[in-house]
N, C-alpha and C positions, 0 to 999 in steps of 0.2 A: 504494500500500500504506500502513496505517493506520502509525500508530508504535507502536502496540502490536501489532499484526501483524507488523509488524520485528523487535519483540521479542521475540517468539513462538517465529516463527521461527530467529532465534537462538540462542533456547536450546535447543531440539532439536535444533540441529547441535552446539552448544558440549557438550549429552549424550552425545553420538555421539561425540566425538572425545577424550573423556576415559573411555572405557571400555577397561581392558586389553584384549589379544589373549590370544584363549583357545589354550593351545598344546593340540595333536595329539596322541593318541598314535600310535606306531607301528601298520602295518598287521599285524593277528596272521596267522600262518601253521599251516599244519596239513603233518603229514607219511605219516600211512595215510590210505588210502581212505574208513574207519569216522569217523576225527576231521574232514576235511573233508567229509562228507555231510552232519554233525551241525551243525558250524560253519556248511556252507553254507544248511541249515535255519533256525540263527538268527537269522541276515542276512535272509533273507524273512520271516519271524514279526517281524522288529524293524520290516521297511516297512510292512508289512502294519496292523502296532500304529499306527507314530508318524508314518506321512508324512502328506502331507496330501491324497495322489493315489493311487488304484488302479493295481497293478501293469500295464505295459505290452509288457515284456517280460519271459520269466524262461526261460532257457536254463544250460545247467552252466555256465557262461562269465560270464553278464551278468544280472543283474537288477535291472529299469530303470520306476520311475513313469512316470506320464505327465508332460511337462513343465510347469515350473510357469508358471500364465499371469498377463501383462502386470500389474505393479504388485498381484498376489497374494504375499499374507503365508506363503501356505501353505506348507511344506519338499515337495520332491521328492528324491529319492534315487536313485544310482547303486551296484550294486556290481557288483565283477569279480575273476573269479576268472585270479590268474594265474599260470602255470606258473613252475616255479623252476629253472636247471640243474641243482639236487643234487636231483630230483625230488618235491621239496614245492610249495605252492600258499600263495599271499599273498593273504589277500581286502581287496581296496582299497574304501573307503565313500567318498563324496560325496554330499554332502546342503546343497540349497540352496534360498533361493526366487527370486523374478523382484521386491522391492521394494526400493528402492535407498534408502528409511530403515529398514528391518529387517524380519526376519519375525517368525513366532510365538513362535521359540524362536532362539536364536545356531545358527548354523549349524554350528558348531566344537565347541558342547555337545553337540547331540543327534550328530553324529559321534562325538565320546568316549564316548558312549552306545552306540550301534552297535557300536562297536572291543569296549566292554569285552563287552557279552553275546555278541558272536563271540565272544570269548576266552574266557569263561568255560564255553561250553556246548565249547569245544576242551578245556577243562583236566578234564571230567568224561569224556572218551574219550582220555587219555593214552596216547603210546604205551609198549610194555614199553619198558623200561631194560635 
C-alpha cells in the first residue's frame, strides 16, 4: 500500500470515528384501532418512500424490505407491530444497510424519521380524552 493510500485510508476511519451517535427516539404507540391502522399506514408509505428495497413482507404484525445486499449503501427496513398488556400496540423501526463504512443516509436519522411520521400521522387520529 502506497503512503498516501495509508493516508487515505486513514482519514476515513479517523471521519468515522469522530462522528457523534445519533440518539433514538422512542418507539410511538397507538391505542384505538383507527390510530394504529393510520400509524401502521405510515410506516409502509415511509419504506415504500425512503428504503432503498421493495417491500418483502407486509402483514398486520411485520413489515419487512428485502434484505440489504453484501457491501450495498442502500437502507433496508424493518417494522413490527407489537402488542402491549394494557392493550395498545408499539410500532418498533429498524433500518439498516449491509456497508460497514456507511450507507446512504445514518441509519439512526432516517429511523428518527420513520419514528416521527409514525407519530405524527398517530397524533392526527387522537384518541377522545
Amino acid at each position: 500500500m502506497t503512503r498516501l493510500s495509508a493516508l487515505a485510508a486513514l482519514a476515513v476511519l479517523a471521519g468515522c470515528a469522530t462522528q457523534p451517535p445519533v440518539a433514538v427516539a422512542p418507539a410511538p404507540e397507538c391505542s384505538t384501532p383507527k390510530q394504529c391502522e393510520v400509524m401502521w399506514s405510515a410506516a409502509r408509505a415511509w419504506i415504500v418512500r425512503h428504503a432503498g428495497y421493495r417491500i418483502a413482507r407486509d402483514s398486520d404484525s411485520m413489515i419487512e424490505t428485502f434484505p440489504s445486499v453484501a457491501g450495498a449503501t442502500a437502507l433496508a427496513a424493518r417494522v413490527l407491530r407489537e402488542a402491549l398488556p394494557d392493550g395498545r400496540y408499539r410500532i418498533e423501526g429498524k433500518v439498516w444497510c449491509d456497508n460497514w463504512i456507511g450507507c446512504d443516509r445514518p441509519p439512526a436519522v432516517a429511523l428518527n424519521e420513520l419514528i416521527a411520521a409514525v407519530r405524527i400521522a398517530g397524533e392526527s387520529v387522537r384518541p377522545a380524552q
